[in-house]
N, C-alpha and C positions, 0 to 999 in steps of 0.2 A: 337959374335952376338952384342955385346955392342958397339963396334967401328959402326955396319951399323946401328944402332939407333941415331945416333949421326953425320951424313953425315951434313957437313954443306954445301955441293952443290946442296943440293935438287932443292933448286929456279932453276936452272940453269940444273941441270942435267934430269931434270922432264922433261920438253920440249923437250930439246935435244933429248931425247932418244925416245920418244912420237913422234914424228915428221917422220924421217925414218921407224922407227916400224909401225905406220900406214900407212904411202904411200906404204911399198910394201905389206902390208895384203889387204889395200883397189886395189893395182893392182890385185891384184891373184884375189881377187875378181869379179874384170872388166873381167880378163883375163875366168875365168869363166862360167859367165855367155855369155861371146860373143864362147865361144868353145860350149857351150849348147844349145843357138838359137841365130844362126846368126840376125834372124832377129830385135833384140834388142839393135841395133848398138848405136841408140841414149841414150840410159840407159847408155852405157860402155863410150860414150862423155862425159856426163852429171857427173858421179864420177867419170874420169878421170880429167874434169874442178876443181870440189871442190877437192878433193883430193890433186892436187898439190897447190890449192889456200892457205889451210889448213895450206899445210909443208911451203912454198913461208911465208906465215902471220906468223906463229912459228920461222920460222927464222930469218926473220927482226926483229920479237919482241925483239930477243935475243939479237939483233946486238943494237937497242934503250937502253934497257937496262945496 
């Protein structure tokens, strides 16, 4: 337990892992709600737009850094 208290990757690994772990929870999510009522196509656009904007923005940041 002592060694993962002491991660000195965090700045970098935080993101990272943040990044993919959200885009595919917020897809299933998309995926979701468009298999529940088709008729809510433009919700499933609209957090499919931010979502990848999200990961796209988290990973440049990384690459600046």
């Amino acid at each position: 337990m002592e060694r993962l208290r002491n991660d000195h990757f965090s700045a970098i690994g935080g993101p990272t892992m943040d990044a993919p772990i959200s885009l595919i929870v917020q897809g299933s999510y998309c995926y979701r709600i468009w298999t529940l009522n088709k008729r809510l196509l433009w919700l499933c656009v609209v957090i499919a737009t931010v979502r990848v904007d999200i990961c796209y923005g988290t990973i440049s940041m990384l690459e600046v850094a």
